[in-house]
C-alpha positions as CSV (number, residue, x, y, z in Angstrom):
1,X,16.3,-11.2,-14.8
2,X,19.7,-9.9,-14.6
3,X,22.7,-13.0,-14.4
4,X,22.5,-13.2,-10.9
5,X,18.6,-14.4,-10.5
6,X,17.8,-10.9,-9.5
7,X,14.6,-8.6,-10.7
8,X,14.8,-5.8,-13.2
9,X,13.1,-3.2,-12.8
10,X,10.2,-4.0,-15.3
11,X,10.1,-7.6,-13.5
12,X,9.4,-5.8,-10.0
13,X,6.6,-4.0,-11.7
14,X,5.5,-7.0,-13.3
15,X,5.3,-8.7,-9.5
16,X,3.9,-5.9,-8.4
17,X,1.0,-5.9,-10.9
18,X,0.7,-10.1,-10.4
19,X,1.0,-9.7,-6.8
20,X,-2.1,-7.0,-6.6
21,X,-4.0,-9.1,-8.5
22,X,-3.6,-12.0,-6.4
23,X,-4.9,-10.0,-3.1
24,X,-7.6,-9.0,-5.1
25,X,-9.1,-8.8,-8.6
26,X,-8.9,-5.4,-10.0
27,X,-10.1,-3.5,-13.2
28,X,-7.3,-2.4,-15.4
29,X,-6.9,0.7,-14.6
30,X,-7.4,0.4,-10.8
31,X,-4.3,-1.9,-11.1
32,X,-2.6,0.1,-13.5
33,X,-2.8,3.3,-10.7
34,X,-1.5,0.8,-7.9
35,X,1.6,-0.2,-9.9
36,X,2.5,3.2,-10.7
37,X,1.4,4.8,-7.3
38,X,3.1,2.3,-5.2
39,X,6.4,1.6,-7.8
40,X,6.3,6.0,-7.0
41,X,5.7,5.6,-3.4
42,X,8.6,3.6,-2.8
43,X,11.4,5.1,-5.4
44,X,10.2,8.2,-6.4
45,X,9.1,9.1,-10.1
46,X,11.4,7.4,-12.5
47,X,10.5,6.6,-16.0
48,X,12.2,3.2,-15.5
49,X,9.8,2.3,-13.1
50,X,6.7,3.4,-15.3
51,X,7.5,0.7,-18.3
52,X,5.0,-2.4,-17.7
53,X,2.5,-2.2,-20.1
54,X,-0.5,-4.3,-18.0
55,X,-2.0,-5.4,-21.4
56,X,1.4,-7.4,-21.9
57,X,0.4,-9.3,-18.7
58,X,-2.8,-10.3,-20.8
59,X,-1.1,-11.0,-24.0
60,X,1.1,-13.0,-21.7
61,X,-1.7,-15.0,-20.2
62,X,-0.7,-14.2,-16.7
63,X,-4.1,-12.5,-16.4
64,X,-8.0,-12.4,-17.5
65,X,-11.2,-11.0,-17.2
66,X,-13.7,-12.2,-15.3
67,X,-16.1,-10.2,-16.5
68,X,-16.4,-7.7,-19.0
69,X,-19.2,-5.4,-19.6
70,X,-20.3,-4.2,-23.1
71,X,-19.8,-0.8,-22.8
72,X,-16.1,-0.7,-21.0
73,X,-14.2,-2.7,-23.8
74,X,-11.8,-5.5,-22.9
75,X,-9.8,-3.3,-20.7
76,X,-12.9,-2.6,-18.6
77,X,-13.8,-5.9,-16.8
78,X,-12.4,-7.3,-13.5
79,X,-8.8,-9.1,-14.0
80,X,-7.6,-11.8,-12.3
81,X,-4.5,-14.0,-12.3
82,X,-4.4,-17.2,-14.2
83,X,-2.8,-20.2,-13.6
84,X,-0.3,-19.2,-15.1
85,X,-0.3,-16.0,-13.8
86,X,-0.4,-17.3,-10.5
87,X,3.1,-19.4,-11.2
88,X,4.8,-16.3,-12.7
89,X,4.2,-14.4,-9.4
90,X,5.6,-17.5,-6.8
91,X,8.8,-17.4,-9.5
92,X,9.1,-13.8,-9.2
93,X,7.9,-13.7,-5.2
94,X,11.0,-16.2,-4.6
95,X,13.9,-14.7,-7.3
96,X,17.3,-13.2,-5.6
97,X,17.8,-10.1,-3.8
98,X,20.5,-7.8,-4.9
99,X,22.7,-5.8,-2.7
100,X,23.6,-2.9,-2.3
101,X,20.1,-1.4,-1.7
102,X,19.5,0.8,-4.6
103,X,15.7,2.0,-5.6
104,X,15.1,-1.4,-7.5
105,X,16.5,-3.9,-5.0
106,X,14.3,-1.9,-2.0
107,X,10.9,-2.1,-4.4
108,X,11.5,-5.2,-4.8
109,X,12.3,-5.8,-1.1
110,X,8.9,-3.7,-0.3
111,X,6.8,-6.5,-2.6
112,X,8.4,-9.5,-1.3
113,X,7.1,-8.0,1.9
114,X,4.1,-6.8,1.2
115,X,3.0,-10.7,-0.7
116,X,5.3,-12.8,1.4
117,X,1.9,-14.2,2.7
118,X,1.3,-15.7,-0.9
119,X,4.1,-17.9,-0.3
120,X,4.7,-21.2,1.3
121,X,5.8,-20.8,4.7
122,X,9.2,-22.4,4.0
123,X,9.4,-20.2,0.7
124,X,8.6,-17.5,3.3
125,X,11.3,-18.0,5.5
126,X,13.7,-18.8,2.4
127,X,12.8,-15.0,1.6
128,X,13.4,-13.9,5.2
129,X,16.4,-15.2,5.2
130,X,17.3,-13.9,2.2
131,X,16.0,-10.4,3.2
132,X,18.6,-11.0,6.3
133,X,21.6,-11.9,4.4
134,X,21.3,-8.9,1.6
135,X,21.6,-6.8,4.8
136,X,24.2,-8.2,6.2
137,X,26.0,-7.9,3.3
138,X,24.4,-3.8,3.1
139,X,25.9,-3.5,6.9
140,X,29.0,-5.2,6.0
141,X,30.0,-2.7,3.3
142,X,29.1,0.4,5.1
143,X,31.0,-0.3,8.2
144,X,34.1,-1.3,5.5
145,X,33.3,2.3,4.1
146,X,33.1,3.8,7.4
147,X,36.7,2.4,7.9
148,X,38.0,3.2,4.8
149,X,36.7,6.7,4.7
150,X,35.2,8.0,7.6
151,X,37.6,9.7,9.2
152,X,38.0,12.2,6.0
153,X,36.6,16.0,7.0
154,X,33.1,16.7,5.7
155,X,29.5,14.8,6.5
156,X,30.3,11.3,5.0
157,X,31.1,9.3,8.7
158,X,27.7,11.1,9.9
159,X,26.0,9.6,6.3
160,X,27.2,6.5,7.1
161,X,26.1,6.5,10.7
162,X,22.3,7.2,9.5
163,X,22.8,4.5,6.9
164,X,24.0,2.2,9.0
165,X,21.3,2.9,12.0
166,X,19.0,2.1,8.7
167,X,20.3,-1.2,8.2
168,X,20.9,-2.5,12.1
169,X,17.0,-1.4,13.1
170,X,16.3,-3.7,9.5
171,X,18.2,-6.6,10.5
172,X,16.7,-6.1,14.0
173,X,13.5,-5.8,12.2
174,X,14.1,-8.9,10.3
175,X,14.7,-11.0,13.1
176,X,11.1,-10.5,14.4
177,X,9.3,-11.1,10.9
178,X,7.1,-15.0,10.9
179,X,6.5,-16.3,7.4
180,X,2.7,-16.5,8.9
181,X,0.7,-13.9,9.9
């Protein structure tokens, strides 16, 4: 984790991996192709975001078979989480959010959303309001942006309008999100 509680990026992959697991055992490679393919999805190819070696998980104890057949090897059975696996992934699922939103802090904002149902509803809304406050903060420094720069000629002040349209329709968004489904 970097200083200020927040994810690195092989940590997001890492909840990522727990998180899958948690909805729903998974061979090893069907959960190695849903890291990668939604780590991808949400910031593009990056060699950063391709690290996690699954088997470290294992050797980790975060995750076991639950069965293995003969003829697959130990990488061929069904993973699950262990306890301890299971731990790791409500420490992760409830670490800080960085701002501003750069491809690590909005994959990790995707999986907080996408396993905010594994949490306790008040760690839920802890998250929420979390989420809330990081964009805040997001809308906050683009409309000091927009002050300090957008009257300059070029496409910037139209840049920062998008961005900014981004950010109010999230915190809109945001408002509306229940820790229960």
């Amino acid at each position: 984790m970097y200083r200020d509680k927040t994810l690195i990026p092989t940590e997001a992959l890492r909840l990522c991996a727990l998180g899958t697991l948690a909805v729903k055992p998974r061979s090893y490679a069907e959960l190695a192709r849903e890291v990668r393919t939604f780590a991808s999805r949400i910031v593009g190819p990056s060699l950063e975001m391709m690290g996690l070696s699954i088997e470290v998980l294992r050797a980790d104890g975060l995750m076991e078979p639950i069965e293995s057949e003969p003829t697959t090897g130990p990488a061929g059975g069904i993973l699950c989480l262990t306890k301890a696996g299971h731990t790791e992934l409500q420490q992760l699922l409830t670490s800080n959010l960085r701002s501003p939103f750069d491809g690590n802090s909005q994959l990790v904002f995707a999986l907080k959303l996408r396993f905010l149902h594994l949490l306790s509803d008040k760690d839920a809304k802890d998250q929420i309001d979390r989420m809330l406050e990081i964009s805040e903060t997001e809308h906050a420094r683009l409309v000091d942006l927009k002050k300090r720069y957008g009257a300059e000629p070029g496409q910037f002040e139209a840049w920062l309008d998008l961005e900014l349209a981004q950010v109010e329709a999230r915190l809109k968004w945001l408002e509306t999100v229940s820790p229960t489904l």
